[in-house]
C-alpha positions in Angstrom: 13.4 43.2 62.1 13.4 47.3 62.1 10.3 49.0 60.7 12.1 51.3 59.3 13.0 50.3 55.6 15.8 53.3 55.0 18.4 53.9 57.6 19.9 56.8 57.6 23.0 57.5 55.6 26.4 57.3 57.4 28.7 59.8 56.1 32.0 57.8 57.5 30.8 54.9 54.8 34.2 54.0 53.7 35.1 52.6 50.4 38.2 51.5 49.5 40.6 52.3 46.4 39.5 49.0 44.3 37.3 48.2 41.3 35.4 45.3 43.4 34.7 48.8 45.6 33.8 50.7 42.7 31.2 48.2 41.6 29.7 47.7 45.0 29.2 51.9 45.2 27.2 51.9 41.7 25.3 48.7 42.5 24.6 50.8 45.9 23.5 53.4 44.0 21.0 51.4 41.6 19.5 50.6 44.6 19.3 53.7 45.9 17.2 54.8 43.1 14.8 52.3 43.7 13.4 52.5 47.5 10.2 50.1 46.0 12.3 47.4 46.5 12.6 47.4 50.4 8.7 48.1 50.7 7.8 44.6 48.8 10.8 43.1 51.3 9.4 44.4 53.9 6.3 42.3 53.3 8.1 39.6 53.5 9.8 40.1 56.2 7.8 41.7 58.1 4.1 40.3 58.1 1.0 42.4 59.3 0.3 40.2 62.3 3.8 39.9 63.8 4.5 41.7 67.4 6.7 44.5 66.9 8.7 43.2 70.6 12.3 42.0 71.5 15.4 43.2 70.2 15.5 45.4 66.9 17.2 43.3 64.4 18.6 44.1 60.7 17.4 47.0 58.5 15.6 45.6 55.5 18.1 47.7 53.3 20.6 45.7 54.8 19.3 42.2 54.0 19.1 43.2 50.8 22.0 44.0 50.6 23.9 41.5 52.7 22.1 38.7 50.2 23.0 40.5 47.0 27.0 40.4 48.5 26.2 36.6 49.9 25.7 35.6 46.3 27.9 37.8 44.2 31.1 36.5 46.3 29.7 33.2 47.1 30.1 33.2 50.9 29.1 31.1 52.8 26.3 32.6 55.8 29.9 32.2 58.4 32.5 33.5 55.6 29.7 36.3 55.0 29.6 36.8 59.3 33.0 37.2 59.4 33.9 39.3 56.1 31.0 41.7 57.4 33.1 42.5 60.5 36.6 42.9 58.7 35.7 44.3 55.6 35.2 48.0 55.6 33.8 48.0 52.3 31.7 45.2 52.9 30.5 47.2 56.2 29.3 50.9 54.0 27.8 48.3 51.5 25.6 46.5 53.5 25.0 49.4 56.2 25.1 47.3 58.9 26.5 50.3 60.7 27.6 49.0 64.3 26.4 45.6 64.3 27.6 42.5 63.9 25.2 40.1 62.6 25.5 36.2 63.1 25.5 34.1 60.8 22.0 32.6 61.8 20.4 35.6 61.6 22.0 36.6 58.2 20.4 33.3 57.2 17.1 33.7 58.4 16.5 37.3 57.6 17.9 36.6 53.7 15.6 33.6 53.2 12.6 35.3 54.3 12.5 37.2 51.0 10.6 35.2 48.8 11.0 34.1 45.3 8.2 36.2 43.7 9.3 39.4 45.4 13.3 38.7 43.8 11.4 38.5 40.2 9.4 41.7 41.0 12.8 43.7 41.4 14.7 41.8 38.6 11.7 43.3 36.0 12.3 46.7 37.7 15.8 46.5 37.1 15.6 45.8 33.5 12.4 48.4 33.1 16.0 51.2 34.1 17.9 49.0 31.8 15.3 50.4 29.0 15.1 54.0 30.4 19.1 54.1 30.0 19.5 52.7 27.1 21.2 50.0 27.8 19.1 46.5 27.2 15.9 47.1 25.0 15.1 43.4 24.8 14.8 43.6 20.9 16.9 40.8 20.0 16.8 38.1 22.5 18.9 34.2 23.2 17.2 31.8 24.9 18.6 28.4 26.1 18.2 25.2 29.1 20.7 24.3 32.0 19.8 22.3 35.4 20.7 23.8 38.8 21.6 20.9 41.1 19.6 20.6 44.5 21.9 19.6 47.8 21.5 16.0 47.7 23.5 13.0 47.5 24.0 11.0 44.0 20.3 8.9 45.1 20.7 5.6 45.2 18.0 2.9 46.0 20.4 1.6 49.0 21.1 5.0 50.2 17.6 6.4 50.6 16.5 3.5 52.4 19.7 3.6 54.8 18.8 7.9 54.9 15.2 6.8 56.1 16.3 3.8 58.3 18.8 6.3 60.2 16.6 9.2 60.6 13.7 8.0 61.6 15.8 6.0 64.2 16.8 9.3 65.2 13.7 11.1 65.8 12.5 8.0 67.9 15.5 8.6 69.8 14.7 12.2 70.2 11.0 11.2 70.9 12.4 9.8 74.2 13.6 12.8 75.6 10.3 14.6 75.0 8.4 15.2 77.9 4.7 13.9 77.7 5.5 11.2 75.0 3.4 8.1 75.4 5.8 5.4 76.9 7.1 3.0 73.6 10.1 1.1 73.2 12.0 0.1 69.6 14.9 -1.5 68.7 17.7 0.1 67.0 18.5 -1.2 63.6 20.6 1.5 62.3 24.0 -1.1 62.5 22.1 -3.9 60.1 21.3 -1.8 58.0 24.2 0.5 57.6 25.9 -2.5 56.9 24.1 -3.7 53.9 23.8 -0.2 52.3 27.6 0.1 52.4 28.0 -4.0 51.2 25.9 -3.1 48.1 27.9 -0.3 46.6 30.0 -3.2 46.0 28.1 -5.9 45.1 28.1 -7.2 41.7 26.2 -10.6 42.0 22.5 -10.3 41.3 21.4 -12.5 43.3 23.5 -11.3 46.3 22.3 -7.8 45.7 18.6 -8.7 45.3 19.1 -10.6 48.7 20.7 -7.3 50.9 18.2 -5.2 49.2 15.5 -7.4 50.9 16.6 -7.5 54.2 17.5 -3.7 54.1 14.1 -3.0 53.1 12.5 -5.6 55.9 14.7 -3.6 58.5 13.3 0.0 57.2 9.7 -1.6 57.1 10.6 -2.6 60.9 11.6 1.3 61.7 8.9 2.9 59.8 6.0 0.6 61.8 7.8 1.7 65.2 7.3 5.8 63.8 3.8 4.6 62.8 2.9 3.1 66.3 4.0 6.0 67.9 1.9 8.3 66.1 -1.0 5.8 66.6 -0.3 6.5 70.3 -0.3 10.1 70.4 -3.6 10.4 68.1 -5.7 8.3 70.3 -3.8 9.9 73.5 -5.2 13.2 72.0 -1.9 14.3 73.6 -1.6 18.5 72.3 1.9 19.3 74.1 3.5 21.7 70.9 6.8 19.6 71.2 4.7 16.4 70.7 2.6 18.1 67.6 6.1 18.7 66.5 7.3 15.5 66.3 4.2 14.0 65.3 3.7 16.2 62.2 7.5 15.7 60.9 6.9 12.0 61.5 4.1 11.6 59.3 5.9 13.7 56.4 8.9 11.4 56.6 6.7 8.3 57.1 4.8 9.3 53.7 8.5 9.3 51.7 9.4 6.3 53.7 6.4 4.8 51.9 7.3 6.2 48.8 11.4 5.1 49.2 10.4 1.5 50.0 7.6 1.0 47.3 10.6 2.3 45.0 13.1 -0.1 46.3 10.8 -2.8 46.0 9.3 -2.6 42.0 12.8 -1.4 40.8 15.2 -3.8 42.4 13.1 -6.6 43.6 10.5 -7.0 40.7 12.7 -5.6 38.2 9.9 -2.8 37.1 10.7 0.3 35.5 9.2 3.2 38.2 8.4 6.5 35.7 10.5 9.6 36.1 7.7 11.3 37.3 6.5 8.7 40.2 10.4 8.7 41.7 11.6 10.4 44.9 15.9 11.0 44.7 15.7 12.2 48.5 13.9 12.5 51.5 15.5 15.9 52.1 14.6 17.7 48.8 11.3 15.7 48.0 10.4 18.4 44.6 14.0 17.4 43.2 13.7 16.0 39.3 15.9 13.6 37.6 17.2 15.3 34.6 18.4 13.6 31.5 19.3 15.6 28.4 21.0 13.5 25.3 24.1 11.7 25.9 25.1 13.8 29.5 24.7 11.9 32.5 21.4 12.3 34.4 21.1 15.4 36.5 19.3 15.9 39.7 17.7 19.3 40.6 15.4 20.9 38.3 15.7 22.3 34.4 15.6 26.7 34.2 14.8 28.3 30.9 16.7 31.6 30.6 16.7 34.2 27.9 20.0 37.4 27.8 19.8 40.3 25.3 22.7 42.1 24.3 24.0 43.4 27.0 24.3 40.2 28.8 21.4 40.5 31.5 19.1 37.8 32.0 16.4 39.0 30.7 13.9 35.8 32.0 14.4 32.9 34.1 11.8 29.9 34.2 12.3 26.9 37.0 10.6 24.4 34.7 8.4 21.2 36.6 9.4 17.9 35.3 11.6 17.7 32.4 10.0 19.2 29.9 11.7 18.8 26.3 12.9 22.2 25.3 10.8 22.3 21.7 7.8 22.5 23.9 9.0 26.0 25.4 10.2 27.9 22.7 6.8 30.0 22.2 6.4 30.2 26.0 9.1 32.1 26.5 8.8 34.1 23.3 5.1 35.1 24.8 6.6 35.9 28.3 8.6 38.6 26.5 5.9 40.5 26.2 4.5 40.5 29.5 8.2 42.0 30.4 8.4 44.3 27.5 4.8 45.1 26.6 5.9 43.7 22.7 7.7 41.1 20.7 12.1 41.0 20.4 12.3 41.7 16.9 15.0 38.9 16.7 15.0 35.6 18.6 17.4 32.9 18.5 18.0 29.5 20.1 19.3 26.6 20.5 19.2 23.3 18.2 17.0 21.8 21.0 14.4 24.3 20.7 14.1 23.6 16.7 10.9 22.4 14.9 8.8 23.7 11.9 5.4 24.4 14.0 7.5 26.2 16.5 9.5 28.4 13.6 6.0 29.2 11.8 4.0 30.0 15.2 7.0 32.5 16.0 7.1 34.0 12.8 3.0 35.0 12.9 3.9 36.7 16.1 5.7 39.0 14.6 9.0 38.6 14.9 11.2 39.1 11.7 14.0 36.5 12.3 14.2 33.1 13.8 17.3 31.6 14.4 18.1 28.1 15.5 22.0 27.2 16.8 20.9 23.5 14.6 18.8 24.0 11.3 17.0 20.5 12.1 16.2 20.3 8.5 15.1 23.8 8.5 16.0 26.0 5.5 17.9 29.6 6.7 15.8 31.2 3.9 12.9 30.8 6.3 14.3 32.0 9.6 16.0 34.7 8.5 16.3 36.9 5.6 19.9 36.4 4.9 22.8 34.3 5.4 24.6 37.0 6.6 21.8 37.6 9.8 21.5 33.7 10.5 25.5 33.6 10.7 25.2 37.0 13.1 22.5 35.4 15.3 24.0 31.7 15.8 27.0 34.1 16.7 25.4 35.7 19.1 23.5 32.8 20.4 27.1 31.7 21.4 26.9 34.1 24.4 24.2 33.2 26.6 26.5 29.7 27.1 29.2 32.6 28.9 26.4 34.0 31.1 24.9 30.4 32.3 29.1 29.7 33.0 29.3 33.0 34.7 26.0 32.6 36.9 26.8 29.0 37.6 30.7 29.8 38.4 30.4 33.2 40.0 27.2 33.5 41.5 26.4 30.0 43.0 23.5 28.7 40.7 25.5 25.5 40.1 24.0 24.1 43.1 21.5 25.5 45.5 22.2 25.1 49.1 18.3 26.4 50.4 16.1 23.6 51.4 13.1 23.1 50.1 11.1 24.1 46.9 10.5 27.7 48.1 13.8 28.0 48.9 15.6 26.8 45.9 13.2 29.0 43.8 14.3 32.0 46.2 18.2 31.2 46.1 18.2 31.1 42.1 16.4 34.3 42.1 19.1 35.8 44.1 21.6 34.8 42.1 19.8 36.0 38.9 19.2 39.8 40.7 23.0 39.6 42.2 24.3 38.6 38.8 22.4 41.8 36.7 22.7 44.4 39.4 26.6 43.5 38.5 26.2 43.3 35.2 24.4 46.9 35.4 27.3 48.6 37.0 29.8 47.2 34.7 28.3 48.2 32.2 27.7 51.7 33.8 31.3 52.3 34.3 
């Protein structure tokens, strides 16, 4: 990673004849304007303590810019490889200038910026969205959606066959690690592949109840060969790094492994009901939630709590913990408008979800003149708003926010998030919410 935060200006940067062109030259230019932003990257990706040796990499104007393009076209880290060296556009965007990034280092250079530094440069952005005029935050939408983590539909049978098969892999790997106590196992990976696939089809309870308890005898087996082994190494005091490795990403898994089985057990075996809360859906993305909202199927990822304005920007984006019911968040994110704007939207509307009588009152000693909720939930219009005619206009214009969560789900990848872990996901939506209103900006600019 270069020191240097601004490279210097290429005059051949070529730009081709197109309106995806002419947005990427004013987006280039918002960011221009604001050379903050690659000074709070730069923290991130470039810490205090780390030795300035080896080969310079990326500028951190470019992995700025390279992850704004990643998530506005919704490349992939090899489609983004390759369009950077074929696209000439893409090339005076990004500024890679002669170089010809991999795909692995695209990836590790964009998720080094963290989460908290994206939502520093999404408030700057809309701070120039109130210096020109164009989003004041005075009337405000809020509403819910879920962005999916990368996991499998979890199963009971399939996150016991996902901890059977990689913890028989590590104590593969754990053979071909020089300075590993001597062990043997036996592979079980066969038996119990077997039985996961058998009970996708099973419909006899009793059948099922007995595959579940030989699949979760053969995981109990695999987990106590893991556990032995790092029983070995402690009282070996063994301090080989590769060995510390292994030891350390054995005793995470074995802790979900625990978790998995305990599941397995009181759901399918004892027939207990195991709280949302106290679940695990994978052994991959531990912080995943199950989501559940009316009717809809169950979701699995975690609940966001955006509010737009009128010109379409998101104007605030909460990753929620849990599943919290959206009546409990309606003043939280009323109150976070004024950390953003330094006062109160003068109009606020929201979805039916969000509707109660405490929440309409508490909102309306705040300050703010009208209150509108998409479902009246036995609330009268005369005390949201103070007309027909404004509750009509608001419900109206509550419509919209349901075209920007389509537009930042379909266009700019928050459907699912592909980053692993908590930090990640966190980062990745953030990225998408920057990407999405640095567009927006230059649309509306031109």
């Amino acid at each position: 990673m270069k020191q240097k935060s601004q490279p210097q200006m290429n005059i051949w940067e070529f730009y081709s004849d197109h309106p995806i062109s002419d947005e990427l030259q004013v987006v280039s230019t918002t960011l221009d304007l604001h050379p903050e932003f690659l000074v709070w990257i730069a923290k991130d990706l470039c810490p205090k303590n780390a030795k300035q040796t080896g080969r310079q990499g990326l500028t951190v104007d470019t992995v700025l810019r390279t992850a704004i393009l990643k998530q506005h076209k919704g490349f992939t880290y090899e489609e983004l490889e390759f369009h950077l060296g074929d696209s000439d556009t893409f090339r005076a965007f990004t500024r890679v200038g002669g170089q010809k990034p991999s795909a692995s280092a695209l990836q590790a250079n964009i998720k080094g910026i963290k989460s908290t530094t994206w939502e520093k440069i999404n408030r700057c952005l809309l701070q120039s969205a109130v210096i020109d005029n164009i989003e004041k935050g005075r009337v405000i939408r809020t509403d819910s959606t879920v962005v999916e983590t990368n996991i499998h539909p979890p199963t009971d049978s399939s996150l016991l066959w996902d901890v059977a098969r990689v913890l028989t892999r590590m104590l593969h790997e754990a053979k071909e690690i020089e300075g590993m106590p001597a062990f043997s196992f036996q592979d079980h990976t066969r038996a119990c592949k077997k039985r996961s696939q058998r009970l996708d089809y099973m419909r006899k309870e009793i059948a099922i109840k007995k595959a579940y308890k030989e699949l979760i005898t053969y995981t109990k087996k695999i987990a106590a060969y893991a556990l032995a082994l790092v029983i070995m190494i402690d009282k070996a005091g063994l301090k080989d790094p590769m060995v510390v490795l292994w030891k350390q990403e054995a005793e995470d898994l074995l802790t979900l492994a625990n978790q998995v089985v305990d599941q397995a057990t009181r759901r399918v075996l004892k027939d207990e009901k195991v709280p949302a809360s106290e679940k695990i859906l994978s052994i991959f993305e531990p912080h995943t939630d199950v989501i559940k909202r009316g009717a809809r199927p169950s979701e699995f990822g975690h609940k966001v709590n955006l509010t737009t304005g009128k010109s379409g920007l998101v104007l605030d984006f909460v990753i929620e913990k849990g599943n919290p019911a959206d009546s409990t968040r309606t003043l939280p994110m009323i109150e976070r408008q004024k950390k953003i704007y330094g006062r109160l939207p003068r109009q606020a509307c929201f979805d039916g979800s969000y509707a109660s009588r405490p929440n309409l009152e508490e909102a309306k000693q705040t300050g703010i003149k009208d209150v509108a909720f998409h479902k009246k939930n036995m609330l009268k219009v005369a005390d949201m708003t103070k007309s027909n005619w404004v509750y009509r206009k608001l419900v109206k214009f509550r419509a919209g926010i349901e075209g920007n969560i389509s537009c930042l789900k379909r266009a700019f990848g928050l459907y699912r998030c592909t980053w692993k872990s908590l930090e990640g996901f966190k980062s990745y939506a953030w990225c998408s919410v920057v990407a999405y209103n640095l567009i927006t900006l230059a649309r509306l600019s031109t």
